[in-house]
C-alpha positions as CSV (number, residue, x, y, z in Angstrom):
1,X,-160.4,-63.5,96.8
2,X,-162.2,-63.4,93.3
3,X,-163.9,-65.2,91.0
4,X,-166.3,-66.0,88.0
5,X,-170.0,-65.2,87.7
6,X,-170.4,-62.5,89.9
7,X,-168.0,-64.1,92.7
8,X,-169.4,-67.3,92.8
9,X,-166.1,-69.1,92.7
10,X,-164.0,-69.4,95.9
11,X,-161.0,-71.7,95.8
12,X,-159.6,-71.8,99.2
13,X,-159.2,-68.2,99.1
14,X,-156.7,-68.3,95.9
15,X,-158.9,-67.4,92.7
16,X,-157.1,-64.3,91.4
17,X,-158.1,-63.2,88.0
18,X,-155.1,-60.6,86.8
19,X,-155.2,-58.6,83.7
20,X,-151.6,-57.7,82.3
21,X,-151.7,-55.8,79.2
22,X,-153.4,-52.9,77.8
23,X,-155.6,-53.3,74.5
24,X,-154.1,-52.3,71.2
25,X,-150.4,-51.7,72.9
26,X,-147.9,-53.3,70.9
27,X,-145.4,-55.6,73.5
28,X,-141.7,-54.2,72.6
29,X,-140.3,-56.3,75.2
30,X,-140.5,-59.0,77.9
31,X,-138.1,-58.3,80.3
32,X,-137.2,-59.4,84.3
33,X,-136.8,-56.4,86.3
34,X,-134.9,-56.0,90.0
35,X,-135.0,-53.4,92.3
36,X,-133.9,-52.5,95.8
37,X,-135.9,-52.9,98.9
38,X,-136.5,-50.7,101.8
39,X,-136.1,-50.6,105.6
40,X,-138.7,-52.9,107.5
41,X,-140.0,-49.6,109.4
42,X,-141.6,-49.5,112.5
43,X,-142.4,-53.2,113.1
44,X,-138.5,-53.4,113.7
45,X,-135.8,-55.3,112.5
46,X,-134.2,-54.8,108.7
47,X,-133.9,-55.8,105.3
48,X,-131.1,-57.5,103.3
49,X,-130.4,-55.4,100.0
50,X,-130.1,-57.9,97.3
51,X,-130.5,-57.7,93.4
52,X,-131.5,-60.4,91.0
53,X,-130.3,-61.2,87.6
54,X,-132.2,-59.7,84.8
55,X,-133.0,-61.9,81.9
56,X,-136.0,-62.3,78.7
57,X,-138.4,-65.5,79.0
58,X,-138.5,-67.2,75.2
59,X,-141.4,-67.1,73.2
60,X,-141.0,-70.6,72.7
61,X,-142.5,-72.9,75.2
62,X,-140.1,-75.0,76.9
63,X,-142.5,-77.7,77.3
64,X,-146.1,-77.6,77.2
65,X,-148.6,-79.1,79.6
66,X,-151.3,-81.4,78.7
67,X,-154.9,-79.7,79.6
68,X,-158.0,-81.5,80.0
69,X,-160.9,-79.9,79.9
70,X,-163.2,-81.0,82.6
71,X,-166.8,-81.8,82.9
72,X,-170.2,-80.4,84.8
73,X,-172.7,-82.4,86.6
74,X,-175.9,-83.1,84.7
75,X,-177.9,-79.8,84.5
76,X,-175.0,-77.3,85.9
77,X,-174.4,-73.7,85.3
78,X,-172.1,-72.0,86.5
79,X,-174.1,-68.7,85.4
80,X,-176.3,-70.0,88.8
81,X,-173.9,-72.5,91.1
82,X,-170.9,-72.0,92.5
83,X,-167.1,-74.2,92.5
84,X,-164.4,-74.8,94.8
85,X,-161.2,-77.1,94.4
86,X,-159.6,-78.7,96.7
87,X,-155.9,-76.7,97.5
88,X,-154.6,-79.8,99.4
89,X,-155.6,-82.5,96.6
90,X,-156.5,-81.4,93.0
91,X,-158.9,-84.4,92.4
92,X,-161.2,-83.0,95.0
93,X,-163.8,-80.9,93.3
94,X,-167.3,-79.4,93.9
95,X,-170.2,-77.7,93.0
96,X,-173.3,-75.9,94.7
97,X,-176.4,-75.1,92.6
98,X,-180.2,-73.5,93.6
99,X,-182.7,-77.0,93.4
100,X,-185.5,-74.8,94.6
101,X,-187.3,-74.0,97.7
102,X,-184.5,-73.3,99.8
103,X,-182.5,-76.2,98.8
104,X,-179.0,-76.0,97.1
105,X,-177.4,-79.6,95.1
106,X,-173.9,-80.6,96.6
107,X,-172.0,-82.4,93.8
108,X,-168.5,-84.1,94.3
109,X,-165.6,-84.9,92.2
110,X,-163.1,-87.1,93.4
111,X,-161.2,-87.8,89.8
112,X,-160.9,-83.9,89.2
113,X,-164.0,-83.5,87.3
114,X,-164.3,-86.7,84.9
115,X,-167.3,-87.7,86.8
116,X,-169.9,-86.2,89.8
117,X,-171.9,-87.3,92.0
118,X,-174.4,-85.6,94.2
119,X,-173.3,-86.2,98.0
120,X,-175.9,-83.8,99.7
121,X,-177.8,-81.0,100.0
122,X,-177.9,-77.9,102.2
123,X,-180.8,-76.1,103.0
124,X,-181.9,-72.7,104.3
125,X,-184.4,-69.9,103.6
126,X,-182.9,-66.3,102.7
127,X,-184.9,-63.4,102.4
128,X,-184.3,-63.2,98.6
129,X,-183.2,-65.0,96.0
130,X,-179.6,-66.2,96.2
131,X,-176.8,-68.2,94.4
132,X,-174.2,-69.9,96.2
133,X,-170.4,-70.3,96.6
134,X,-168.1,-72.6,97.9
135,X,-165.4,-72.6,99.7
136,X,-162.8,-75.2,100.1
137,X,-160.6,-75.7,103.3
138,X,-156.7,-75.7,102.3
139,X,-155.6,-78.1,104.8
140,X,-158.2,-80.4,104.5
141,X,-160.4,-82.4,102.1
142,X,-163.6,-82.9,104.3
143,X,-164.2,-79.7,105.4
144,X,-166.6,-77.2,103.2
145,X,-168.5,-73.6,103.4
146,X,-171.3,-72.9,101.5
147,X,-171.9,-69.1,101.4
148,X,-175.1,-67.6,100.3
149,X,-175.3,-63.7,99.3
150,X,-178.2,-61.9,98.6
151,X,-179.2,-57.9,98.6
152,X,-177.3,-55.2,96.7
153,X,-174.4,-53.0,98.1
154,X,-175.3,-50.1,96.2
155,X,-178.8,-50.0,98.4
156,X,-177.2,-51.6,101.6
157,X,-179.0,-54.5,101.9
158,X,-175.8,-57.0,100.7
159,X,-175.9,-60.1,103.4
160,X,-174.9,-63.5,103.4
161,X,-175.4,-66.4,105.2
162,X,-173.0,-69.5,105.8
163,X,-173.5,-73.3,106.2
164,X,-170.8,-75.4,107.6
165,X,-169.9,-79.7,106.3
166,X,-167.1,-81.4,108.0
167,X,-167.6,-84.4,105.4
168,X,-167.1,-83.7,101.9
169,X,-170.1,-82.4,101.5
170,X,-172.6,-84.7,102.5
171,X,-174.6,-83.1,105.6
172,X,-174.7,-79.2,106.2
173,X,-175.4,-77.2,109.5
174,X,-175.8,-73.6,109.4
175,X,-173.5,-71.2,111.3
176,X,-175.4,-68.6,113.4
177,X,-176.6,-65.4,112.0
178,X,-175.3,-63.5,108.9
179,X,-171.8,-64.5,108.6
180,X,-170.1,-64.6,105.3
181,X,-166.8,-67.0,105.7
182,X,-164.2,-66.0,103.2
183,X,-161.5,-68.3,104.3
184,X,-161.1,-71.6,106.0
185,X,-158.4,-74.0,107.3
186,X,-158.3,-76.7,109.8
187,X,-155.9,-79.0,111.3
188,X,-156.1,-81.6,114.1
189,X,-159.9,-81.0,114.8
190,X,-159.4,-76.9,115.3
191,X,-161.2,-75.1,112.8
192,X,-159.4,-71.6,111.6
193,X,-161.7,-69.1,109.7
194,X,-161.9,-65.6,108.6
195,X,-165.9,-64.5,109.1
196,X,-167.5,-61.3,108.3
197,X,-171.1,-60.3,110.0
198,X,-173.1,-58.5,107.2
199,X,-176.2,-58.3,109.5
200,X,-176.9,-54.8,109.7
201,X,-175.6,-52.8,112.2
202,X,-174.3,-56.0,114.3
203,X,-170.7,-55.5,115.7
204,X,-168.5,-57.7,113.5
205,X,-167.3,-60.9,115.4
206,X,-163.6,-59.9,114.3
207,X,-162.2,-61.3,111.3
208,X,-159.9,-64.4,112.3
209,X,-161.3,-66.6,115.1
210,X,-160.5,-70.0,116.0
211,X,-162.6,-73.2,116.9
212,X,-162.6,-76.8,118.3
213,X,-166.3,-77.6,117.9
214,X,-167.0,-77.1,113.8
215,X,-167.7,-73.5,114.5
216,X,-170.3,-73.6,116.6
217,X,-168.3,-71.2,119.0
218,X,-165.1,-69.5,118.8
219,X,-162.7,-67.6,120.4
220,X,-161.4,-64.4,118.1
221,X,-157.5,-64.5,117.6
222,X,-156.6,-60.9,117.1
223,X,-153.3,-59.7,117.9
224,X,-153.4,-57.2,120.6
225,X,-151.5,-54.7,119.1
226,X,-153.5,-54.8,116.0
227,X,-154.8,-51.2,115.4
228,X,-158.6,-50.6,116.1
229,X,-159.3,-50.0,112.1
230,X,-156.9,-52.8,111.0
231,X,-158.4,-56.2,111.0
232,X,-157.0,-59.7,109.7
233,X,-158.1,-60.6,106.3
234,X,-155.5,-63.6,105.6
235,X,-153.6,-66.3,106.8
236,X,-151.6,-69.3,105.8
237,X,-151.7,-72.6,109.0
238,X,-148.7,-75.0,109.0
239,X,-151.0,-78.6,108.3
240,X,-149.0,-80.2,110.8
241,X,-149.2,-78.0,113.6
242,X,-151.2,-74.3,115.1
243,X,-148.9,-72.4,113.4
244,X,-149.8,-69.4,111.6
245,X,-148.8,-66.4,109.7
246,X,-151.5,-63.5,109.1
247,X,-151.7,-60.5,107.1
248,X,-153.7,-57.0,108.1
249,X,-155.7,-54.7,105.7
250,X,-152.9,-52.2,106.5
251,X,-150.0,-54.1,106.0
252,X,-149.0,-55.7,108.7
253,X,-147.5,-59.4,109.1
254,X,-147.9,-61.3,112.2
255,X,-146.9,-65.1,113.3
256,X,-148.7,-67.4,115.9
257,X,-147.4,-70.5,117.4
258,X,-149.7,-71.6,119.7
259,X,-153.0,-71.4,118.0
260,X,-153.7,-67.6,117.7
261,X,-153.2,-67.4,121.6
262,X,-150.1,-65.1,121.5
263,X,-148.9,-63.0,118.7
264,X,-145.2,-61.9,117.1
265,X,-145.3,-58.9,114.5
266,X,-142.6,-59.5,112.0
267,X,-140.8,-56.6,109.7
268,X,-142.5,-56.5,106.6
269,X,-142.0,-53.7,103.8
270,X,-144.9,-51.5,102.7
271,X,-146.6,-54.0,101.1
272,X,-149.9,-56.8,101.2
273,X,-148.6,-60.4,101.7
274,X,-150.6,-62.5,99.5
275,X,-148.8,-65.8,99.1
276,X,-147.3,-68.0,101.9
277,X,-146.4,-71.5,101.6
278,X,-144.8,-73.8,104.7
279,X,-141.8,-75.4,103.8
280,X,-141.6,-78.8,106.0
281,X,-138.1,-79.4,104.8
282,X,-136.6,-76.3,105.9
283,X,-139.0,-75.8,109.0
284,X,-139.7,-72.4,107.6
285,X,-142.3,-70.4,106.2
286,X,-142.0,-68.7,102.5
287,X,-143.9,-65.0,102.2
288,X,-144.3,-62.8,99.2
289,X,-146.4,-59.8,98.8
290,X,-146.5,-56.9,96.0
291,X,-144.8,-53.6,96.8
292,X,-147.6,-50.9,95.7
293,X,-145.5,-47.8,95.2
294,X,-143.2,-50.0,92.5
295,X,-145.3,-53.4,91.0
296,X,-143.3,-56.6,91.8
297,X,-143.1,-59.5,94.3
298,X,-140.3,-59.8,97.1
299,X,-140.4,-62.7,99.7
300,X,-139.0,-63.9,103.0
301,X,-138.0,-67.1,104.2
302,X,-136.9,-65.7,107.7
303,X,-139.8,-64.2,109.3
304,X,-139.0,-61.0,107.6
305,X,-135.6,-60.8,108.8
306,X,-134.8,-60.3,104.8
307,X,-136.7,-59.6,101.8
308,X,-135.7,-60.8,98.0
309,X,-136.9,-59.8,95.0
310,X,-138.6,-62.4,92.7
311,X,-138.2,-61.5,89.2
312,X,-141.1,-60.5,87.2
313,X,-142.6,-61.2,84.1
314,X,-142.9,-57.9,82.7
315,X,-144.5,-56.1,79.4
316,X,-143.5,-53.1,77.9
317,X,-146.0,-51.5,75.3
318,X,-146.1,-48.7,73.7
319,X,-148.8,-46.6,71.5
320,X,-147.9,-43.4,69.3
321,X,-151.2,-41.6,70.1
322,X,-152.3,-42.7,73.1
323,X,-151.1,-40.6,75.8
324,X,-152.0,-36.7,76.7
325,X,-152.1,-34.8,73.8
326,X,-151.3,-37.6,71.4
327,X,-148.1,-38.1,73.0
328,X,-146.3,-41.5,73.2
329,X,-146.8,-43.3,76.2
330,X,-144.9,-46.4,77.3
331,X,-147.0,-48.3,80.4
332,X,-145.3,-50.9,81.7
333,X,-147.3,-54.1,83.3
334,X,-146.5,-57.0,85.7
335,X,-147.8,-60.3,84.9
336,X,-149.4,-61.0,88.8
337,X,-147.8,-64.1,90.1
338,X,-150.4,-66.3,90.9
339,X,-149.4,-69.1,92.8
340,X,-146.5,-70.9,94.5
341,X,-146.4,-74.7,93.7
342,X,-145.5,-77.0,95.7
343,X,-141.9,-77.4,94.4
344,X,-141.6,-73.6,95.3
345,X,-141.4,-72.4,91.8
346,X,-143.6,-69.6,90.9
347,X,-146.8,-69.8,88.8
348,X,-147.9,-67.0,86.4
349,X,-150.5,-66.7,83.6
350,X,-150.4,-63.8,81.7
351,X,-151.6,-62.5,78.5
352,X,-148.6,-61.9,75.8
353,X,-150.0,-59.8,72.5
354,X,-146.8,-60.9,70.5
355,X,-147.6,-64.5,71.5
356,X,-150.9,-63.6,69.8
357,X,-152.6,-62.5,72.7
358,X,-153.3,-65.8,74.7
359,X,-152.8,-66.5,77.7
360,X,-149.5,-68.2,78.7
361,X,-148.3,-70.3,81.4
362,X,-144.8,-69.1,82.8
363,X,-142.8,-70.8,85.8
364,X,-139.8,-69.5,87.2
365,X,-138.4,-72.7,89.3
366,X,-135.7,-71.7,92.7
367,X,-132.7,-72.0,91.5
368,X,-133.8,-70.2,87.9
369,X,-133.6,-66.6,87.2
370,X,-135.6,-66.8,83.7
371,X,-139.4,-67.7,84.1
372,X,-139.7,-70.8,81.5
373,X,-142.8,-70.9,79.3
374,X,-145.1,-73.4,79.4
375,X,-147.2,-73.0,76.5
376,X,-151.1,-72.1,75.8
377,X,-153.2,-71.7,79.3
378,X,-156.5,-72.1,78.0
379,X,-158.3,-69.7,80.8
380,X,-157.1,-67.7,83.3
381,X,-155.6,-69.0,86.8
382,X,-158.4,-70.5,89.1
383,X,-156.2,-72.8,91.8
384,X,-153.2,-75.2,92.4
385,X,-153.3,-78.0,94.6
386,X,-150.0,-79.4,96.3
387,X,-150.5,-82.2,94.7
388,X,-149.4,-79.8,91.6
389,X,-153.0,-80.2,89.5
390,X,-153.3,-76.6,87.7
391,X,-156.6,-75.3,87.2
392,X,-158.1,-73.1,84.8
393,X,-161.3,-71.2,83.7
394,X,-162.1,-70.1,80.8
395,X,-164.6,-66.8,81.9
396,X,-166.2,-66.4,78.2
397,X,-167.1,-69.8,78.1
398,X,-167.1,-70.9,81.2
399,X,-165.3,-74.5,80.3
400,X,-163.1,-75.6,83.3
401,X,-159.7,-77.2,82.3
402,X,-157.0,-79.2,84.3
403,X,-153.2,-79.9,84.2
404,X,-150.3,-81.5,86.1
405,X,-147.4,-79.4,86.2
406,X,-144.4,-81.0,85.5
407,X,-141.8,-82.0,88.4
């Protein structure tokens, strides 16, 4: 999770801001690379081999999309509020913002930001000053968390404190304590959430728990065999049922079919999942995470039975002077894949210097082995919905702009 203005955007846990070219390198190519993968290791089973065709995206769009750039409500900042889309429908928008006295505005969207209306306020004193953020639930459209951080890290005195609205906004009930919720997902009245406790010196109450009652209690769903120092940071929840996949801090993948009650660790590579989609069709979850040691994306559509490699968008640059001892050095960056739409296809924005140094839109569809360009993004990637709306942020400005990705 990351954002805008110091953090203050949270978009159901998918605003990933990605940098992909050094400054004053001159691109030389763009080319799709494939590798081989390793053995699962300890958590057991193996790993299909397989190698994907290389090939160079054009620099000429293959179609372009048609942004609109979106509105505020009256009087908002971003500077001081805080935003959240909707993952499960693009139309669904909002914004928090400080009104004084302990009080922070609620404003909707329902026609993905071409108008607002305030729906509600939430209210609670902090010790300090604060801003807001939002975060959205990405199974549902009702369900909200308003989190409010105050205090400094570098003094230890960073806190946060959460507020809870199971309809769109409109009413607001603080959670207990000094919990900062990073993540949120419901489905059939059972609330799934990933809290933090920044109270100091307060045992944590465990990453992933699970509720029935609008978190006013939970039970913690941890797998058992979880290390003591490991804890859950993500998960992906099938909308239609309690099935989940989760991701540890240390690389571990881990599947739930009855509601976090029980636990099956599936073979993953050395790597941190951090995309997972639920494909009804197939009955079948889809899983991609980055391989550290060597940049690029590999998923599963097996539980981790087998691992592919997703070709990458990748830069080579090179500078006559810039290495050790004014040698040539030749750095070579993945573009971060940023999302999986709901098609499947793969969702990059990435700045090109020999497209001028903009950011471009790339897709690489299933059944393709060249990511397509899609013309100009006009900000960097900020969330899409499965209802395939495409949002964007543009951080120097701070405009907000929305798309529909073509089927």
């Amino acid at each position: 999770m990351s954002g805008a203005s110091d953090g203050l955007i949270r978009a159901g846990h998918a605003a990933k801001w990605w940098g992909c070219l050094c400054a004053g390198l001159t691109l030389l190519a763009l080319l799709l690379s494939a590798c081989g993968v390793r053995s699962a290791g300890s958590s057991g089973g193996g790993v299909t081999r397989q190698s994907t065709p290389t090939a160079t995206p054009t620099a000429t769009p293959a179609t372009t999309l048609a942004w609109r750039q979106s509105t505020w409500p009256p009087g908002f900042s971003l500077q001081d509020g805080g935003l959240a889309v909707s993952p499960v429908d693009g139309h669904d928008v909002w914004t928090c913002a400080p009104a004084g006295n302990g009080v922070f505005a609620v404003w909707a969207s329902r026609d993905a930001a071409l108008t607002w209306a305030r729906v509600g306020a939430a209210t609670l004193t902090t010790p300090q000053w604060t801003r807001c953020a939002l975060v959205a639930d990405s199974d549902s459209t009702t369900t909200l968390v308003l989190v409010l951080t105050w205090g400094s890290g570098a003094t230890g005195t960073l806190a946060s404190a959460s507020l809870i609205s199971q309809d769109g906004g409109a009413t607001w009930r603080a959670l207990p304590g000094e919990l900062d919720v990073v993540q949120v997902a419901s489905v059939a009245g059972t609330i799934y959430a990933i809290l933090y406790n920044t109270a100091p010196n307060a045992p944590p109450p465990s990453g992933l728990v699970v509720s029935t009652d609008g978190l006013r209690t939970w039970r913690v769903a941890r797998p058992p065999n979880l290390a003591t120092h490991d804890e859950i940071f993500q998960f992906w929840l099938n909308p239609t049922a309690d099935d989940l996949v989760a991701t540890s801090a240390l690389h571990t993948l881990w599947r739930s079919t009855d509601g976090g009650v029980t636990w099956t660790r599936l073979p993953s590579l050395d790597m941190q999942a951090s995309l997972g989609v639920w494909l009804p069709q197939r009955g079948q979850w889809l899983l991609c995470g980055g391989m550290p040691t060597a940049p690029q994306l590999v998923c599963t559509s097996n539980d981790g039975a087998s691992w592919r490699q997703v070709p990458s968008v990748k830069s080579t640059a090179s500078c006559a002077i810039c290495g050790k001892n004014a040698s040539t050095y030749t750095p070579y960056s993945d573009c971060a894949i940023d999302a999986i739409a709901p098609d499947q296809s793969f969702v990059s924005i990435c700045s090109i210097s020999d497209m001028g140094g903009t950011l471009t839109l790339f897709r690489l569809t299933p059944a393709a082995s060249t990511w397509a360009n899609l013309g100009t993004a006009p900000g960097g990637f900020l969330a899409l919905s499965a209802s395939g709306q495409l949002w964007c942020l543009d951080q120097q400005t701070l405009r907000l702009f929305v798309a529909t990705l073509p089927a």
